[in-house]
Every structure is written in C-alpha cells, then in structure tokens.
N, C-alpha and C positions, 0 to 999 in steps of 0.2 A: 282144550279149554271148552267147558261147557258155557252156553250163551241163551238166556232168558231175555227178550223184547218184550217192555213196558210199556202200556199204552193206555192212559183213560180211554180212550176214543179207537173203533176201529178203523174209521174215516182216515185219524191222524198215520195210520201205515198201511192204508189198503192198497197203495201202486206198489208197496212191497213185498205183500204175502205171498203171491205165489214163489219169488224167489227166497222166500224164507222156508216154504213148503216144500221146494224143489232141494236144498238146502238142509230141509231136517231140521231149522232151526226152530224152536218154540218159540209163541208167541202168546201175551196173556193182556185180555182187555178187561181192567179193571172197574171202569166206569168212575165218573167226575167226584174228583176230592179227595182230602185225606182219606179219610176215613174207610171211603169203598177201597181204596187204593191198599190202606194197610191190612186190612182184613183177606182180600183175596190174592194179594202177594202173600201174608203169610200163610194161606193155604195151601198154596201151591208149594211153600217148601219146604212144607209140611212131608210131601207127598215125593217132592223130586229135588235132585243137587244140582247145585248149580256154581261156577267157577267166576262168574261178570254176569250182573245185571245191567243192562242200556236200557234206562226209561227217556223214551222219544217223547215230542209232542208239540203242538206249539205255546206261545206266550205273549203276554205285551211288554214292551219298554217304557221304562223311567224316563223321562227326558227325550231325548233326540241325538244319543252318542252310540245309538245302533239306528240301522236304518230297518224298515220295512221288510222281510223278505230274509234277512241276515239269519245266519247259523250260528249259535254260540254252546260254550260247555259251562256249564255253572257247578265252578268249582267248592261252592259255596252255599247252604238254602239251609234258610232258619225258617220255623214257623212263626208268622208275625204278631199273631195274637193269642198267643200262647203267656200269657202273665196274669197283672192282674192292675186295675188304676187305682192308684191312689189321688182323688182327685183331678188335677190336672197333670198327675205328670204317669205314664205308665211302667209296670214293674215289670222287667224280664224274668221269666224263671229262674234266671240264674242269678237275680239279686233277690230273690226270695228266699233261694237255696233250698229250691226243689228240684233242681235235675236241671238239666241241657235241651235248648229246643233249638239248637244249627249243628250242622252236620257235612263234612265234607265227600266231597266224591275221592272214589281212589279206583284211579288206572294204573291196569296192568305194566308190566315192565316192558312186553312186547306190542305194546300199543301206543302210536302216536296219535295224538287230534291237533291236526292241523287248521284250530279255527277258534275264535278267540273266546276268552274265560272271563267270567264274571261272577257277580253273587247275587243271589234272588234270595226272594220270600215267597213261602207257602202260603194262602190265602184261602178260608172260605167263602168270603166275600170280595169278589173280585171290583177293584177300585175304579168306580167312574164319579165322584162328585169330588168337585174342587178342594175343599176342605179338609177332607181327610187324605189326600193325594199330600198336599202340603203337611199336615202332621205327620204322615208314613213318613213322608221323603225329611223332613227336620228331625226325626226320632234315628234314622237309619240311610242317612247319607252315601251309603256307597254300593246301596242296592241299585241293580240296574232291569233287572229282568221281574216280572210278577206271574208265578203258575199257580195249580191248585191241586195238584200233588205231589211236586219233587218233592222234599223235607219230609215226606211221608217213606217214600224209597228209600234215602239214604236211612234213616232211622229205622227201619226195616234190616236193612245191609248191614249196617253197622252191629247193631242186635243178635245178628245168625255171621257175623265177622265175612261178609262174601265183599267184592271186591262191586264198586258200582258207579255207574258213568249216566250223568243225568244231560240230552243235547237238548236245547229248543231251538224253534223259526220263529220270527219276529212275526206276528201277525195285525200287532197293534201296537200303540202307543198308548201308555195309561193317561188317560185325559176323560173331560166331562165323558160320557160314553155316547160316539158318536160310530154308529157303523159304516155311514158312509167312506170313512178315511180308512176301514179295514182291509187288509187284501188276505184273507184264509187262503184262499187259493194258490198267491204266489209260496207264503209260507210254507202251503202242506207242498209245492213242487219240491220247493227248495229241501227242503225235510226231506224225503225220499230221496230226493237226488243223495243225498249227504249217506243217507242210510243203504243204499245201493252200495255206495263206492265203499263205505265200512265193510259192506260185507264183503264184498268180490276182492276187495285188497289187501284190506288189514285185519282178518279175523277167519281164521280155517279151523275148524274145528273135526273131531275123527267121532263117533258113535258106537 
C-alpha cells in the first residue's frame, strides 16, 4: 500500500520526516487552505499513485468535549461556507442543487485508528468572534473540530476514488481569539507521537 502525508504546514510533521525519509514514505506540504491544498494535491497525483492519503495537522475545538492536546479522526468535513444566504438564513449547496460540499474519510480494511471520530468544517476564515461562533455552531450543531483544509483532501480523494484518513491535535478551542489559552506545542507533540506509532505499527508499505 502506497502512503502520501498531508500537511499545510511543515512544522505540523517535522519531528516525523526523517522517519518518513528513512521509510521512503512521501510527504507533500501544501501550504494554508483550500485552495493551496487542492491544487498541489492534485498535482501531485497528477504525477504519482497513490493507495491512502493521511492529511495530518492540527485544529481547534467547538465547545469543550475534546480537550487541549487530544487526537482525533474526522470522519466527517463539510466546507462551511460553501452556499449562498438568503437573508437571514444560509443555503447549503446541496439545497441549491449544485453539488456536495461534505465528504467522508475511508479507511482501509487493514487499518485501525484507535482514537476518537468526529466531524469538522473546512474554513477560510477561521472562527474567533462570538457571533459568528454562535451562528456556525446553531447552523451545524454536531461539528466538533474547525481546520482549513480537510474538506479540500477528501474532495480531492473522492474525485481520483483513492482511500483517505484526515487526523488532527487539538491546539485550540474556537472562542473569541485568544492565544494565550493555546498550547501548539502540546498538539504538534501529540500529533507526531500519534503519526510515529502509525507508522512503525500499523502501515508497512514495499516500493
């Protein structure tokens, strides 16, 4: 099984690459958002096949029903501003009846993730004023996670039919936008840690 690592950021998997270098395994840094996200993923497979995409990274949390630090698989990631308002109330694509903006992840048959699953929203504008936190979260109540390119991966994956697993680390909590209550640091630990043990344990690949 061929393995492609997803990453806006190279920060978000630099305690990894050299065992991903040692490994033989690719890795490809797309840079922050949709859009850069979807364009140099599908470049790349353009050029090269690939069996499972894992786009790593971190994210913040809805609420306070993931802690700081947490690892999760989001089985789930809709673009959130992808419609169109009518007013007061907003149109999903899919009551316009243009197409689908959520997308699921699909892992392989000989793969377990051991760590818990949720559903997120894709964002280009990531959520720090009270107001619009409160309308996201009334509009789409059972989001837990907020990134700014999963929904871009899987809709990529799904498109070239390849199999793809989106992890994050909790880095934040979506609230006014306050950095001091951020810990990147522990996230990106945790993150690697999680991305280590994937590899060494559950993912061997031949070349």
């Amino acid at each position: 099984m061929t393995l492609l690592i997803v990453a806006a950021t190279k920060d978000e998997i630099l305690p990894c690459i050299p065992l991903l270098e040692n490994r033989n395994i690719p890795y490809l840094i797309t840079g922050v958002g949709m859009v850069a996200t979807a364009y140099h993923l599908g470049q790349e497979l353009i050029k090269n096949k690939y069996d499972l995409i894992l786009n790593v990274g971190i994210a913040g949390a809805f609420g306070n029903s993931k802690n700081i630090g947490d690892v999760v698989y989001i089985g789930k990631d809709s673009i959130a501003e992808l419609g169109a308002e009518d007013d007061q109330q907003f149109l999903s694509l899919e009551e316009l009846g243009f197409g689908i903006s959520s997308w699921t992840g699909v892992i392989p048959s000989n793969i377990i993730l051991d760590i818990p699953q949720v559903e997120a929203i894709s964002v280009n504008t990531a959520h720090g004023n009270e107001k619009s936190i409160l309308k996201i979260r009334s509009r789409l109540p059972q989001i837990e996670i907020e990134s700014m390119e999963g929904a871009a991966v899987y809709y990529v994956a799904s498109q070239e039919n390849i199999a793809a697993i989106q992890v994050r680390a909790i880095s934040n909590y979506v609230e006014k936008r306050n950095k001091e209550t951020w810990d990147i640091p522990l996230a990106l630990k945790n993150l690697n840690l999680w991305l280590q043990k994937f590899i060494e344990n559950q993912y061997t690949t031949i070349y």
